[in-house]
Each structure stands twice: as C-alpha cells, then as structure tokens.
C-alpha positions as CSV (number, residue, x, y, z in Angstrom):
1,X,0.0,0.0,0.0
2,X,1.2,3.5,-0.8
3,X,1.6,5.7,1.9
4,X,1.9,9.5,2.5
5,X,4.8,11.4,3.0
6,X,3.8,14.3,5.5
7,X,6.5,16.5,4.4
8,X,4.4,17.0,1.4
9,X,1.8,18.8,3.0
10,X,1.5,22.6,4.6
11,X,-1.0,22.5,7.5
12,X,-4.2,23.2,5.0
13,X,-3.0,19.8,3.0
14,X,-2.2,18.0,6.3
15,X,-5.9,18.9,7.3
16,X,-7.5,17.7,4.7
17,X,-5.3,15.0,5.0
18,X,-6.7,13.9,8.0
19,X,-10.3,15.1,7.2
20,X,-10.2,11.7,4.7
21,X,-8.9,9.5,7.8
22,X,-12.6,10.7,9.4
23,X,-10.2,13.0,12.2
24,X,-10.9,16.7,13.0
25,X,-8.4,19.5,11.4
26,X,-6.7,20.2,15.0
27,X,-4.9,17.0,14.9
28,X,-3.8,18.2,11.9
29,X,-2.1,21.3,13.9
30,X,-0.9,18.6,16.9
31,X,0.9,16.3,13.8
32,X,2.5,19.2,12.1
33,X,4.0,20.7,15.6
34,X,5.3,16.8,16.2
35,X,6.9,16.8,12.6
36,X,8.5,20.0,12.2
37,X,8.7,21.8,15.8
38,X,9.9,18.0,17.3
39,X,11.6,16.4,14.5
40,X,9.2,13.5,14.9
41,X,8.8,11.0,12.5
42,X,7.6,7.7,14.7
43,X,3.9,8.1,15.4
44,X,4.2,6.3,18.1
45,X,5.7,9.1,20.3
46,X,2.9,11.1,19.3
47,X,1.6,10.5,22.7
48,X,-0.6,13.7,22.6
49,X,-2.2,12.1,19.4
50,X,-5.3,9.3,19.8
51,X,-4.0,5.5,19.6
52,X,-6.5,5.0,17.6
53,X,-5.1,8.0,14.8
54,X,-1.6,7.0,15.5
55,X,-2.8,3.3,14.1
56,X,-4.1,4.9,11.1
57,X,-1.2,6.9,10.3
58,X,1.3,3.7,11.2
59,X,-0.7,2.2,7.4
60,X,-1.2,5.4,5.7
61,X,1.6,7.6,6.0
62,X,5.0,8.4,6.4
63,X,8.0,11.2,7.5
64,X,10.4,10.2,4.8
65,X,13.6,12.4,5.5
66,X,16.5,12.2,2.3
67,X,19.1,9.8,2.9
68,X,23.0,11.3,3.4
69,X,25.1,10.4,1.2
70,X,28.0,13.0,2.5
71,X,28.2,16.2,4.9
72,X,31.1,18.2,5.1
73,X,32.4,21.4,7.4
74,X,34.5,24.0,6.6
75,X,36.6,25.8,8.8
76,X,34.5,28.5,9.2
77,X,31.9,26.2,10.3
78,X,29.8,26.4,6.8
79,X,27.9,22.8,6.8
80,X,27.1,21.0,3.6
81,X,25.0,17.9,2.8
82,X,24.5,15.8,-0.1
83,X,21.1,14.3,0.2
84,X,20.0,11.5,-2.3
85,X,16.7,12.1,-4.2
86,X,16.7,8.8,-6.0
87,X,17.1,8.1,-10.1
88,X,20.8,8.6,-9.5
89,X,20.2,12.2,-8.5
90,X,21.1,14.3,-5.6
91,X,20.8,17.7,-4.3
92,X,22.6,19.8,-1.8
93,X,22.3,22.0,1.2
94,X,24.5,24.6,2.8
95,X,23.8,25.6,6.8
96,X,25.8,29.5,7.2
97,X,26.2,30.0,10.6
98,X,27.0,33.4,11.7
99,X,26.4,35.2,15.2
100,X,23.0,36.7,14.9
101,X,21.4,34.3,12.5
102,X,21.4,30.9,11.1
103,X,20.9,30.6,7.0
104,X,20.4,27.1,5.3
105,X,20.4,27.7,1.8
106,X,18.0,24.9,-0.2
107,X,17.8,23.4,-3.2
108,X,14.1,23.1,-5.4
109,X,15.2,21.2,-8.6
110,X,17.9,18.2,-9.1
111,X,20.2,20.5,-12.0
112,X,18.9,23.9,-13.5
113,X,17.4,24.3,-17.0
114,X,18.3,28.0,-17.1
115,X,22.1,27.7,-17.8
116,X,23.6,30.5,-16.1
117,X,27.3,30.6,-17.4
118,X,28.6,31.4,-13.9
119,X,27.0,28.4,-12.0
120,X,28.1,24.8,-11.4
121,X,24.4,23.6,-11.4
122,X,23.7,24.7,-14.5
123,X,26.9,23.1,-16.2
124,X,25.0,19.5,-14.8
125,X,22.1,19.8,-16.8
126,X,18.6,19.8,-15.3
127,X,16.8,16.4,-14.3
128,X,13.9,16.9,-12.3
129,X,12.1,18.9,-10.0
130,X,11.8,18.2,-6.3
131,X,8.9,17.6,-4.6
132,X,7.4,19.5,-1.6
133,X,8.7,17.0,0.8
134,X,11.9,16.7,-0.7
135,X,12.4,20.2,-0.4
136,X,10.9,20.8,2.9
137,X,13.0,17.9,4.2
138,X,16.2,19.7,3.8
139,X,15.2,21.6,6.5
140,X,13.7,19.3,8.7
141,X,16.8,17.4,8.6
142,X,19.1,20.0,9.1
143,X,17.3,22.0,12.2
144,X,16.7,18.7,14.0
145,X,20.4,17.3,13.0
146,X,22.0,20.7,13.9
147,X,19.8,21.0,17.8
148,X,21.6,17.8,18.4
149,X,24.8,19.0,17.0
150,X,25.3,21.9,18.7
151,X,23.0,20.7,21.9
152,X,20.3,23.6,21.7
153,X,17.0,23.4,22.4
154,X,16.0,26.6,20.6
155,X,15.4,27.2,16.7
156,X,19.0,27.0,15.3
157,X,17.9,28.0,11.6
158,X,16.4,31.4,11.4
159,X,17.0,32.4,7.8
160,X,16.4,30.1,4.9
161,X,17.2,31.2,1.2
162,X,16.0,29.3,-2.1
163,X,19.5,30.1,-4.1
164,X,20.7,26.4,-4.2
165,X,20.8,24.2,-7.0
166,X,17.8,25.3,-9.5
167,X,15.6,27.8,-9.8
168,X,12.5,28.0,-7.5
169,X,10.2,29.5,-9.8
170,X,10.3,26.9,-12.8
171,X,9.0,24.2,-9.8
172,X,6.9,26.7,-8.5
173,X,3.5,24.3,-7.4
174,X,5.9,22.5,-5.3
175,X,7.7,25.5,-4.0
176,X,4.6,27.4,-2.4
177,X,3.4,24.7,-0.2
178,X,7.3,24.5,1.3
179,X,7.2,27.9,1.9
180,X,3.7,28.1,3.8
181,X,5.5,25.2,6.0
182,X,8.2,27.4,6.7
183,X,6.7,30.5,7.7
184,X,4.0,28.7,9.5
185,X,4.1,28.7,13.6
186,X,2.7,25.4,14.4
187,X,5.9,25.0,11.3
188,X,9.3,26.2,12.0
189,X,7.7,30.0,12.3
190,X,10.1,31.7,9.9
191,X,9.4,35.5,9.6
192,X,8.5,36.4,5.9
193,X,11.2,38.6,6.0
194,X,13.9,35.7,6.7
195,X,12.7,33.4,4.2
196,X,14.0,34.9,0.5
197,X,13.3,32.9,-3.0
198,X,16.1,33.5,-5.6
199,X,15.0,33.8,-9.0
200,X,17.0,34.2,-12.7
201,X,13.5,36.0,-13.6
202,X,10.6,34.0,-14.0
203,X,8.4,37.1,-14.7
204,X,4.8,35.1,-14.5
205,X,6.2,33.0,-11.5
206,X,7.3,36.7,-9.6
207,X,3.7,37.9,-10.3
208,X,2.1,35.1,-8.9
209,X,4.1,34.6,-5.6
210,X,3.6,38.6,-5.0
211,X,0.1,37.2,-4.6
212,X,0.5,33.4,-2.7
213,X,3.1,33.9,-0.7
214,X,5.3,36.8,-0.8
215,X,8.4,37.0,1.2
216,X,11.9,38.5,0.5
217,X,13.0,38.2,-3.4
218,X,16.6,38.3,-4.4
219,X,17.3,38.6,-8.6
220,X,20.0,37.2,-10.1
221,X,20.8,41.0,-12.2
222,X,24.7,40.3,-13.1
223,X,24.4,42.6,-16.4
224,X,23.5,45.9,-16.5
225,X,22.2,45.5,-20.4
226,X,20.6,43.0,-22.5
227,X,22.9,41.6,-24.8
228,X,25.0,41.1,-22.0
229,X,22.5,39.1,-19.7
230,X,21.4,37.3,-23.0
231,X,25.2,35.6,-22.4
232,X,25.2,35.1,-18.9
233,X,21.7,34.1,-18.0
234,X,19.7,32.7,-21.3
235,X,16.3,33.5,-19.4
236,X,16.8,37.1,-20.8
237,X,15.9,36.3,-23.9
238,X,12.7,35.3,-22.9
239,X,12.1,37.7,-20.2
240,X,14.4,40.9,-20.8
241,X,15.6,43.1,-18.2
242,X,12.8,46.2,-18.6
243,X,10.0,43.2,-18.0
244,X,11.9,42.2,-15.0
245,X,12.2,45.2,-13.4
246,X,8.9,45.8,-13.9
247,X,7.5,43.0,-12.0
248,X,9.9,43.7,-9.2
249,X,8.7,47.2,-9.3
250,X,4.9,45.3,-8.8
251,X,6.2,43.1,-6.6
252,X,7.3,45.5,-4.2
253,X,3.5,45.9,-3.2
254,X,3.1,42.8,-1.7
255,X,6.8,42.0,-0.2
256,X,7.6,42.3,3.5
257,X,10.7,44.0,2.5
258,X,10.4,48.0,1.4
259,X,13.3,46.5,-1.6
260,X,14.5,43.9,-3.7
261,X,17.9,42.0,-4.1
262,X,19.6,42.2,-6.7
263,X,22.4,39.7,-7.1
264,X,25.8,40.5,-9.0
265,X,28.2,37.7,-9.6
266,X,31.7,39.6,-10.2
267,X,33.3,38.2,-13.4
268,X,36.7,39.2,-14.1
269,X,36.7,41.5,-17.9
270,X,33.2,40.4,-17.8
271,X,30.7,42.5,-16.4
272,X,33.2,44.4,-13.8
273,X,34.3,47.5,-15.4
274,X,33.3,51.5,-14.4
275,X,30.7,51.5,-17.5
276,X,29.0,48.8,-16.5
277,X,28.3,50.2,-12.8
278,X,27.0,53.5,-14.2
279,X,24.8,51.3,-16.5
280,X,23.1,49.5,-13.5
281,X,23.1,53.0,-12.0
282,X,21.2,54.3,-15.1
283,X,19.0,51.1,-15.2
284,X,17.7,51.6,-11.7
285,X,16.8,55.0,-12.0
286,X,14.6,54.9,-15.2
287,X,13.0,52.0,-13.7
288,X,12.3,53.0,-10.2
289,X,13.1,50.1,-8.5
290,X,13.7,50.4,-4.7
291,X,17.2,47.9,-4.7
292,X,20.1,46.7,-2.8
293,X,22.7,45.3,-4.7
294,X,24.7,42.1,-3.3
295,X,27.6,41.8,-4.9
296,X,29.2,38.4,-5.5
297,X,33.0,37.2,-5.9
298,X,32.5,34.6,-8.5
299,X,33.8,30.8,-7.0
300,X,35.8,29.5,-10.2
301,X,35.3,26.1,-11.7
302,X,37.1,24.8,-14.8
303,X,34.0,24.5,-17.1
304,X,32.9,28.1,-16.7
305,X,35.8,29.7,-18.6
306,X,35.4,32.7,-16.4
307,X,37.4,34.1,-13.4
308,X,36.7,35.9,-10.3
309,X,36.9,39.9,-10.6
310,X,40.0,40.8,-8.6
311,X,38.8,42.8,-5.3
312,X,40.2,46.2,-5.5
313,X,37.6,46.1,-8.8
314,X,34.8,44.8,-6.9
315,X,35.5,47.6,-3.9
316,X,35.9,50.1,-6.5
317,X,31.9,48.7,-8.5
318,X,30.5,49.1,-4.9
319,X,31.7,52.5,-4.6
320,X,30.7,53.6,-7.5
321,X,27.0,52.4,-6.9
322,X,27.0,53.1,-3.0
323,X,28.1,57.0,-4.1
324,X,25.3,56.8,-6.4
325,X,22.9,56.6,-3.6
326,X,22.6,52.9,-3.6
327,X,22.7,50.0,-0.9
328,X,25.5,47.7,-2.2
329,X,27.0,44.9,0.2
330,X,29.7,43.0,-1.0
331,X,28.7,39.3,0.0
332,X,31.6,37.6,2.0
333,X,32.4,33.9,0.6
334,X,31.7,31.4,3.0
335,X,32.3,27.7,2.7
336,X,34.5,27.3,-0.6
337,X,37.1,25.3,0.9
338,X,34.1,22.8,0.9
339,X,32.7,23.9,-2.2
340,X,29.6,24.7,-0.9
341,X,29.4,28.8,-2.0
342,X,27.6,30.7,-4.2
343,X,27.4,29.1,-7.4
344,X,29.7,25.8,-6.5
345,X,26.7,23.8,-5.8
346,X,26.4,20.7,-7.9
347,X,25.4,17.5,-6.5
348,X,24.8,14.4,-9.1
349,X,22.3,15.2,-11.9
350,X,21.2,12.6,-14.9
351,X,20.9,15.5,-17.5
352,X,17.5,14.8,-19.1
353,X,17.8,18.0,-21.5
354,X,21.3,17.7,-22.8
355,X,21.7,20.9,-21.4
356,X,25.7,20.2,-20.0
357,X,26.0,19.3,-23.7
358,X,25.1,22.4,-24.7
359,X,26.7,24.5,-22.9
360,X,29.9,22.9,-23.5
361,X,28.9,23.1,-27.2
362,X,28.6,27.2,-26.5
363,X,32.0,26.9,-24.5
364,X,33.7,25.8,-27.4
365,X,31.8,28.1,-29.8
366,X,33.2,31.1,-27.5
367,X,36.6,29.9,-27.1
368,X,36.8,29.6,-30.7
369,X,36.0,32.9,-32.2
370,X,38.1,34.6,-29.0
371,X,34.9,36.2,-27.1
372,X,34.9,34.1,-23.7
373,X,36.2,36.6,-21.8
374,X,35.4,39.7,-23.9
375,X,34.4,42.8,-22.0
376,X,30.7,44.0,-23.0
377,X,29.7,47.6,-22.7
378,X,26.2,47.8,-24.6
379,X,24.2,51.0,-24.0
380,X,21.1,50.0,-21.4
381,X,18.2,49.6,-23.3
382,X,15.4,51.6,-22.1
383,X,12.0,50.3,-21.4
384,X,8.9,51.6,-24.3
385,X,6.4,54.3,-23.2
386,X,3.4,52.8,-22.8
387,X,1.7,54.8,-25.4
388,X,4.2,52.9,-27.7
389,X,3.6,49.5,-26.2
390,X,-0.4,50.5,-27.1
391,X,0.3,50.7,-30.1
C-alpha cells in the first residue's frame, strides 16, 4: 500500500489529509507541531495524538527524511549535505552559521534548466524537479540534526534562502506549499522577512508569488544591459531586463521587504568595469526600483571559462553604486574550501535535457572565435512608453 509522505503537505494539506482519515483539522495542527517543531517521525511518540489516529497513520503515512550520502564542514563552520533524491540524483544544502542568525540555503530542482554561465548547477544539466517534501525535508533534517549538533533546544535556523541548485520559480506548485511550511508557527515559524526565493526572472512566477506567498526576493541581475545578460543568463531572452524590473517594481507591493535583491556575480573583464556600474546605476533609476545590490565574488570552476573579478575592482563597482545613492553589500564567501558557495553547488544530476551538452557546445563556440572573456559595454536599453507599447 502507498503511503503519504507528510512533508508533502502545509498545514491546510495536512488537514485535509486527515479530514479523509474521518479526524478533526486540530490533529492536523498537533501532527504538524510533532513533525516539524519536534523532529518527529515515529507516530508512536505522538503520545498527545489518539492511539487510535496513531494506528491509522502507522498504514497510511510516512515522514520520509533524504538519505546522506555526504556532509562536510568547513573551517568556518559552513555545513554542507548531499542528500539522495533517487534516479541517480542528488541535491545539496549549505547551513551558514553566523552570530546573529542561522541561513540554510535549499535546493528546489535536481540541476537547473536556465544555464547560467557562472553556476556549477547549471553546467550539470537539469533532471527533475523536487517535490514539496523533498524540499521541505532539507530543513527538517538540518534544524533537527544541527539541535543535536550543537546541543540547543531553541530554533538554530532562522534564515532560509532558495538560491541552491535550481531555480525555484520553474518548480513553482511545489515551491509554495514548502514555503507556507516554513513561515508557519505550528511550522518552524520563519518570519517572511527571513525566508527569501532566488529567482533568474521568472516574470509570470514573480507575479504570482507577490500574490501566494510573498516573502523577500533576491534577482539574479549580473548585467547591467541585454545583450549582456542574454550571455550570462539565457532566461533574458525570454524575459528581458525592462519586463523584470517591472515585476519587481509590482512586486514590491506585496513583499515584506520596502526593496529587492539584486544579485551581481563579479566576473573578471566580464561585467566588472566603471561602464557597467554606471549602466546598472542608469538602469535603476529609469525604472524605479527600490534595490540593494549584493555583490558576488565569483567561485571559479574549470567549465565556466570565467574568473573571479579581482577585489580592489569589486570595492571600487561598490563605490561607485554606493556614491550613487545605492545600498551595495559585498557578499563575503563562506564555505569554498568545501565547495559549498555561491554558485559551487552541484550534486549528481542525470541530465535529461542535454543541457551540459550544450553549454559545453557554446564553450567551445566562445573559445573559438576569441569572445569568452570579452568585455561587453552595450548602452542599457530603455523600457517603451506605454503609449508605444499601445500601439
């Protein structure tokens, strides 16, 4: 008999859940607490629960955690995990620990389809997406594995961000439901300002989780101008940079933040010189985008063909925009002596859309006619009125 997995549910899909075992909705509320505020996944220690419920669930359901197949820690105390999602596949996770807050970064797909030039996931293809449970149970693992770890009783993870391997909006049915479990208090009661989906630019996907579940967005930006982003992250050709910006612009009146993210990997001759900052500078203004830019030392690999900008370029970028009277952090590289950093993540992927092939195809197109590493400095193009667009 098939059973369950409760990790697949929020607490409305848990309730209904046990509305079809003939139980009322609260011991929908007591089974979620025991799951994800417990780390419970025996029914038997239920003991709050009826024997009778805790025999039905024993034949009809499960807590189905991922099996380990490796963790490793840095020396700065950066955890990662490489959990097995079956079919040869397997995803990671990255626990951040710093002194006011604890950040588990979580994978939604096994591989990305969007092919970022700059990012390890990509390079491996795209297989799948994960389910809600199998994203969900990243961090029920890792809170319950880390209480014991460190010996705390209290919530260790306080921050969780959707930037690892895929992107979150192109799985977006199973992404929601996680996301309710997370911010939920009979959940692990994550404030919607602590919980932030990544996205390449999804621009239907943004719209639609302004109105289900909004909580912090970062953008991956890193080009100031079309052509350039067309390069770096294919998903501009589809949705182009003044369509994006407009969504975050509309987004902005649902999210629990007053801004969005944008995210700027640093790439050496790339997308790193003085034009380009004053063309992100330009871009933000004719928009109107209330922005903080995160700026992101690139973590080589050998198939990217790119490097890392070097960082008397990347203080001078975030002086340029910081003087031009906007936020810009320069994000501090945690974990890469374990690989587990921004844009390292890469897990095992069976490539089900030849995208690695591809890529390495464009590689080898680039290397050949010298552009690889060719600085682009295209003029930003400007949205169309809307009298235009009318017409």
């Amino acid at each position: 008999m098939t059973t369950a997995n409760l990790l697949d549910f929020d607490l409305e899909g848990l309730a209904a859940f046990c509305e079809k075992l003939g139980e009322k909705k609260f011991r929908a509320t007591q089974l979620f607490r025991w799951i994800h505020q417990r780390g419970a996944s025996d029914f038997s220690q239920m003991t709050d629960l009826a024997k009778s419920l805790r025999e039905k669930l024993a034949t009809t359901a499960r807590v189905e955690a991922l099996p380990v197949i490796t963790q490793h820690e840095s020396k700065d105390g950066t955890i990662k995990w490489l959990f097995d999602v079956g079919d040869g596949n397997a995803v990671e996770a990255v626990f951040i620990p710093e002194d006011d807050r604890g950040t588990l970064c979580v994978s939604s797909q096994a591989g990305c389809a969007v092919g970022c030039r700059f990012c390890s996931t990509g390079h491996q293809g795209f297989s799948r997406n994960l389910s809600t449970g199998e994203i969900v149970a990243q961090l029920w693992f890792a809170e319950h594995f880390l209480r014991k770890h460190l010996k705390r009783d209290e919530r260790v993870i306080s921050n969780v961000v959707m930037m690892g391997m895929g992107e979150p909006l192109q799985n977006y049915s199973a992404l929601v439901p996680a996301l309710r479990t997370m911010l939920d208090d009979n959940g692990y009661g994550l404030s919607r300002r602590r919980v932030t989906v990544s996205t390449s630019g999804v621009v239907p996907m943004i719209d639609r989780l302004g109105t289900d579940c909004a909580v912090a967005l970062a953008v991956s930006l890193h080009a100031p101008n079309d052509p350039l982003r067309d390069d770096l992250v294919p998903l501009n050709r589809k949705y182009p940079i003044a369509e994006l910006l407009e969504a975050c612009k509309r987004y902005l009146a649902h999210a629990p933040r007053d801004f969005i993210t944008f995210e700027y990997c640093m790439l050496d001759g790339v997308n790193d010189q003085p034009e380009h900052a004053r063309q992100l500078i330009e871009l933000v203004r004719t928009h109107g985008v209330s922005c903080k830019f995160n700026l992101i030392p690139f973590n080589p690999f050998p198939a990217s063909g790119l490097l890392r900008s070097p960082q008397p370029r990347v203080l001078a970028f975030a002086k340029m925009l910081s003087e031009a009277g906007l936020v810009t952090t320069v994000r501090k590289t945690r974990g890469d002596d374990i690989d587990a950093a921004c844009g390292q993540l890469a897990g095992d992927v069976k490539d089900r859309t030849r995208a690695a092939e591809r890529m390495a195809q464009r590689r080898l197109a680039s290397s050949a006619s010298g552009t690889e590493r060719t600085v682009v400095l295209h003029p930003v193009r400007k949205a169309a009125s809307t009298a235009s667009q009318e017409h």
